[in-house]
N, C-alpha and C positions, 0 to 999 in steps of 0.2 A: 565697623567704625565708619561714620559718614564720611563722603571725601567728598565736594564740591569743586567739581569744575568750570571755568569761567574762562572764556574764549574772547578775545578782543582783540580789535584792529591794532595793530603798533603806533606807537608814538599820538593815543588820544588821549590816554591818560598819563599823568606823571605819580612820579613811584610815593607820593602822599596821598595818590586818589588811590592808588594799590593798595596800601596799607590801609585806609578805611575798608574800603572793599572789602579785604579780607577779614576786618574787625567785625565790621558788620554784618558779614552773613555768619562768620561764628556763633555771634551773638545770636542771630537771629534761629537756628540751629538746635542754642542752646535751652532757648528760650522754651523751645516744642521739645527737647530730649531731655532734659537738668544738668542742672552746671557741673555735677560730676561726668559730663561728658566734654565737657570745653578740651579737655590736655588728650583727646584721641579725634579729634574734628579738623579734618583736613581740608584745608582749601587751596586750590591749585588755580594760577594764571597761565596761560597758555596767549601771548602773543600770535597772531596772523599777519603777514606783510602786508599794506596796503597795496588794494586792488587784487590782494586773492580770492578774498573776503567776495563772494557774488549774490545778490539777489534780485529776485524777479529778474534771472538771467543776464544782469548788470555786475559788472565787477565793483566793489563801492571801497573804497579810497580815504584814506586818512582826513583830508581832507575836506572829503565828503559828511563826514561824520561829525568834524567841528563845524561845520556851516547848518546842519542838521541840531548839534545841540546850543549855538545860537539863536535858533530860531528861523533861519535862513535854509529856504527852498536849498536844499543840494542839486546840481546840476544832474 
């Protein structure tokens, strides 16, 4: 049974973006396995603390990530 896991910064998304999220990779899941598979397709959120979260050796920040998805250079 598929289980999808989805790892994210804390406090970038609120729990209506979650729930798309999880609708829509089900969906999307479903779409490649058949909808007799929708009611065994797990999707898992896994929250990270801002600033544990590191790339390119940088610790990267809640934030960072909303100024990143406005469109705005993160520091």
């Amino acid at each position: 049974m598929p289980l999808i896991e989805v790892h994210l910064i804390e406090k970038v998304f609120d729990p209506e973006q979650k729930r798309q999220i999880i609708q829509k990779l089900t969906d999307a899941m479903v779409s490649i396995e058949g909808e007799n598979m929708r009611g065994v397709t797990w999707v898992k959120i896994s929250e990270v603390a801002s600033g544990e979260w590191g790339i390119g050796g940088k610790p990267l920040t809640t934030e960072a990530v909303k100024e990143l998805a406005a469109g705005r250079r993160a520091a």
